[in-house]
C-alpha positions as CSV (number, residue, x, y, z in Angstrom):
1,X,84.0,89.5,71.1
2,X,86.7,92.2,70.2
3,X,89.7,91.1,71.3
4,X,90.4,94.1,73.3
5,X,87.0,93.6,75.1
6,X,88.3,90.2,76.1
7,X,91.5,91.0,77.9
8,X,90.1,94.5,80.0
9,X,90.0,94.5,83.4
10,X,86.6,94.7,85.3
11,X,86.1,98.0,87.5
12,X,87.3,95.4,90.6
13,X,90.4,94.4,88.8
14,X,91.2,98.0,88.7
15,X,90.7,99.1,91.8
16,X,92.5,96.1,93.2
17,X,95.6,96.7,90.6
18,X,95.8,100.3,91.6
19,X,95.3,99.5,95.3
20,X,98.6,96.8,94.9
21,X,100.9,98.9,92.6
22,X,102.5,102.0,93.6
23,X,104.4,103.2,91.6
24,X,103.0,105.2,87.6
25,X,103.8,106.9,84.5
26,X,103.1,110.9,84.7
27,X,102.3,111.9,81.2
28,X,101.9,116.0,81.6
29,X,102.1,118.8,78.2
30,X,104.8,120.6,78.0
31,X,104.2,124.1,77.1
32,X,105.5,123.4,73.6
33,X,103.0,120.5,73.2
34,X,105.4,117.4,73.9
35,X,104.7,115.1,76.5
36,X,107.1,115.5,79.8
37,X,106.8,111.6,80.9
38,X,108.3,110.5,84.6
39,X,108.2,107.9,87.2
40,X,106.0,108.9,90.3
41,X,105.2,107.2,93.7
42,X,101.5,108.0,94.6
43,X,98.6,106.6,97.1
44,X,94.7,106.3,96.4
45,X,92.8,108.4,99.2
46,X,89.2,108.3,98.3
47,X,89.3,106.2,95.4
48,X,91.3,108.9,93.6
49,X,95.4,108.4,92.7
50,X,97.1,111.3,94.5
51,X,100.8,112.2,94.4
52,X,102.6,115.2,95.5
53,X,105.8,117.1,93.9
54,X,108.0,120.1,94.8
55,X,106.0,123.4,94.3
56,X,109.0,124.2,91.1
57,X,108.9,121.0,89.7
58,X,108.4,120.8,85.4
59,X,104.9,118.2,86.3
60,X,103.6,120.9,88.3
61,X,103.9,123.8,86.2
62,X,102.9,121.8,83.3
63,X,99.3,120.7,85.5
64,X,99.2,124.2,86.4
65,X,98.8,125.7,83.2
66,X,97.1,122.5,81.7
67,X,95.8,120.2,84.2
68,X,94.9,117.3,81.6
69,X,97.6,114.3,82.0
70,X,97.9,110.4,81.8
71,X,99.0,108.0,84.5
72,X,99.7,104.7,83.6
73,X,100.5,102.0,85.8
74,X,101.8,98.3,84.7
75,X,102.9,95.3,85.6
76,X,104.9,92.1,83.9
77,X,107.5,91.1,82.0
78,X,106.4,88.5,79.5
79,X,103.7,89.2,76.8
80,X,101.8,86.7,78.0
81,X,102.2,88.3,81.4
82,X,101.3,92.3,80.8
83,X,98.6,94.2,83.0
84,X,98.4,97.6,82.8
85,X,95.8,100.4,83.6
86,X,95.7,104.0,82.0
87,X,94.1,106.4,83.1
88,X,93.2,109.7,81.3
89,X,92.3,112.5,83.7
90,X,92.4,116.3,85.1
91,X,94.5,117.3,88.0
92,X,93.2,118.8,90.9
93,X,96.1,121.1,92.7
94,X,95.6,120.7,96.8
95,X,97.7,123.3,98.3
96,X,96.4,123.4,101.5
97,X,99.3,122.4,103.8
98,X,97.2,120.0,106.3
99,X,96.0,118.1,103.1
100,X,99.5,118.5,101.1
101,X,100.4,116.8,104.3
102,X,98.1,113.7,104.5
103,X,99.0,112.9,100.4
104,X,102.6,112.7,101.5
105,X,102.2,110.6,104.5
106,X,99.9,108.0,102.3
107,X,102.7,108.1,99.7
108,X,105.3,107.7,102.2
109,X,103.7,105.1,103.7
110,X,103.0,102.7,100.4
111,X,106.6,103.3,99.6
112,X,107.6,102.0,103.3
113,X,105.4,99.2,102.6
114,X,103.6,99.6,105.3
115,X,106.3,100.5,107.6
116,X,106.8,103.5,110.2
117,X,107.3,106.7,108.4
118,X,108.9,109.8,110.6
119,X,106.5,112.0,110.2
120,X,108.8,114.9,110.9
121,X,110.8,114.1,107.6
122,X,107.4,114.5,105.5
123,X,106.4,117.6,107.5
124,X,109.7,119.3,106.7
125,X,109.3,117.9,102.9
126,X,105.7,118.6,102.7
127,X,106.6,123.0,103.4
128,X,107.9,123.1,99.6
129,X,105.1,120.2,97.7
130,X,102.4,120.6,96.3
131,X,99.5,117.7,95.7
132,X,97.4,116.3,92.9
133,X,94.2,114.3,92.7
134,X,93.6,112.7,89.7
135,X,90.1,112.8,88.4
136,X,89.9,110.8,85.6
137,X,87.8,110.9,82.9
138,X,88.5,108.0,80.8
139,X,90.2,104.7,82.0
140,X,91.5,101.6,79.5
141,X,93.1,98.2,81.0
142,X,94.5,94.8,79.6
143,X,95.2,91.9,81.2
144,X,97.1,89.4,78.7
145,X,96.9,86.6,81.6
146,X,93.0,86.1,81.2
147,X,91.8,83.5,79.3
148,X,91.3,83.7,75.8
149,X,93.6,86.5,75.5
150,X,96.6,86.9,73.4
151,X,99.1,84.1,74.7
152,X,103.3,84.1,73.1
153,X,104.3,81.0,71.3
């Protein structure tokens, strides 16, 4: 078995690193072809990543005028240790204000962990954001803790 095979994630593992993690990597394309790379905070809704932005921002103009990108989300310190999931994908742009809305409350939330979010904070944030779903079209994990997979000496 190829060793990459042996230390990928099943579609479970995914969902269940995604679903713990909440913070990614936003790989857009600049409009001279270089990558604009930055930290975001997002929430799945519907099985999909979704994060939100201001309207201006550089990530949203890049999506705008090309909507492929690359989110990648990891975890661990030591080799031995890494997980990470990458997915390659096409952004949908929500601009409706009622769902702009719900994808800020959901990332609110996860970054409360769980706690009570004033919702008039993310209403008065939400009037200059814009949202993305992430549709992806390719996805590639490893997890160097599974057996049989590369282990530091």
């Amino acid at each position: 078995m190829h060793q990459r095979a042996r230390i990928a994630m099943t579609g479970d593992e995914v969902a269940a690193f995604l679903a713990a993690s909440h913070k990614l990597q936003l790989a857009t394309v600049n409009r001279d072809g270089t990558p604009h790379l930055v930290p975001m905070f997002y929430a799945l809704l519907d099985g999909l990543i979704h994060f939100w932005t201001y309207a201006k921002s550089q990530k949203a103009r890049n999506l705008e005028r090309d909507p492929r990108l690359t989110c990648l989300v990891e975890a661990g310190e030591a080799y031995h240790e890494l997980r990470g999931v990458m997915v390659y994908g096409t952004a949908e742009r929500i601009t409706d204000p009622e769902r702009v809305l719900a994808v800020g409350l959901a990332v609110a939330e996860r970054m409360a962990g769980g706690a009570a979010v004033p919702r008039e904070a993310v209403e008065h944030t939400a009037r200059k954001r814009v949202a993305f779903a992430v549709h992806p079209t390719r996805v590639v994990s490893w997890d160097h803790r599974k057996p049989h997979g590369p282990r530091a000496g």
